[in-house]
VEXDREN-2710 file (C-alpha; in Angstrom, 1 decimal):
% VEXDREN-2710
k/r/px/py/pz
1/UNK/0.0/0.0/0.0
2/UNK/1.2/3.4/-0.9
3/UNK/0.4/6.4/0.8
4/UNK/-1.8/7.7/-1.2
5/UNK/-3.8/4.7/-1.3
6/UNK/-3.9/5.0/2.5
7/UNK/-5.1/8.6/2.4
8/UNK/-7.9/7.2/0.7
9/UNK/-9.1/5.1/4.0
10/UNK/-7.6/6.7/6.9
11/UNK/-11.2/8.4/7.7
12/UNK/-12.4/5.1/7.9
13/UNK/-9.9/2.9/9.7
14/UNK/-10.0/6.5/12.1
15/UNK/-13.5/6.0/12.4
16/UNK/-13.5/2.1/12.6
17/UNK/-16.2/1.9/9.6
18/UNK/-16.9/-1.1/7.8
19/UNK/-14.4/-1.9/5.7
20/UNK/-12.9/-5.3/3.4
21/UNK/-10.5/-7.1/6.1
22/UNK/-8.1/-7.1/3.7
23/UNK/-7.9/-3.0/3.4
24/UNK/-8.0/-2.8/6.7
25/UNK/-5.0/-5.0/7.6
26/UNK/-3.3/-3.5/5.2
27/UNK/-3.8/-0.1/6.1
28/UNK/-2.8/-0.4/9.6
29/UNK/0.3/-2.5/8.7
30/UNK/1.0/0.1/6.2
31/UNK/1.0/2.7/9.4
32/UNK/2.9/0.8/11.3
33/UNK/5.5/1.1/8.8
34/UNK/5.0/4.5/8.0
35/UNK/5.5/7.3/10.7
36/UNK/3.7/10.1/8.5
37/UNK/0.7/7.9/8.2
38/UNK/0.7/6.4/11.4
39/UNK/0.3/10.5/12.4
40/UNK/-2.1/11.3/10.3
41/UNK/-4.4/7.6/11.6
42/UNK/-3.8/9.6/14.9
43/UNK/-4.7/12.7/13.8
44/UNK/-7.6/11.5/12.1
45/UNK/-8.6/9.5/15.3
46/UNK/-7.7/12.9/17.6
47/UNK/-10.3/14.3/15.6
48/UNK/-13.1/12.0/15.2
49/UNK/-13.2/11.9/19.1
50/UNK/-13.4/15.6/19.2
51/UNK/-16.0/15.5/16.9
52/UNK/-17.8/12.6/18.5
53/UNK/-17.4/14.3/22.1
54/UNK/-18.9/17.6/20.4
55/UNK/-22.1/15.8/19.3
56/UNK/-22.8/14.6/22.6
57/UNK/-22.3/17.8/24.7
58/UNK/-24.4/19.8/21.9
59/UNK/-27.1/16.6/21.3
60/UNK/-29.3/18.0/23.0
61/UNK/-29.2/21.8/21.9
62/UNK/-32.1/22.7/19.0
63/UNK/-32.2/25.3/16.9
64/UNK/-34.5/28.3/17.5
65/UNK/-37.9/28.1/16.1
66/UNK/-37.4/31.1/13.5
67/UNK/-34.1/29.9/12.2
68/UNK/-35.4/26.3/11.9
69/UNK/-38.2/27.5/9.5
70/UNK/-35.6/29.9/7.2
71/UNK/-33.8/27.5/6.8
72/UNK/-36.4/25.1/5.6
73/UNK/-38.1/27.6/3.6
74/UNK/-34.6/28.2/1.9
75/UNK/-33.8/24.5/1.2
76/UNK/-37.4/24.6/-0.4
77/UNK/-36.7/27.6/-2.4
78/UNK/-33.7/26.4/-3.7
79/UNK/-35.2/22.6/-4.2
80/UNK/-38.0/24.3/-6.5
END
């Protein structure tokens, strides 16, 4: 595996998505041969936590009434 072909599923060995087996081993061998890669599976990992840890502080936060219906009415605008 080359590192571009590893840029390719870093998001989703980071995010543990469903993947072949056969990527997957081979991406994370190909990380822990690679120190730049094996940073940016970290990175990418750093990040989807944050994102994750984000979500669940702000899950339960709504948007107001008025902005919920512009931007409905917008996304109907532009969908007609």
């Amino acid at each position: 595996m080359t590192c571009r072909d590893f840029d390719e599923i870093v998001v989703d060995l980071a995010r543990d998505q469903m993947m072949e087996v056969s990527a997957r081993e081979t991406g994370l061998a190909h990380a822990a041969a690679c120190a730049d890669c094996a940073a940016r599976l970290a990175e990418q990992k750093n990040l989807t936590a944050a994102l994750r840890a984000l979500a669940e502080a702000d899950g339960a936060e709504e948007a107001p009434p008025a902005g919920e219906a512009r931007l409905v009415a917008e996304f109907r605008r532009q969908a007609a």
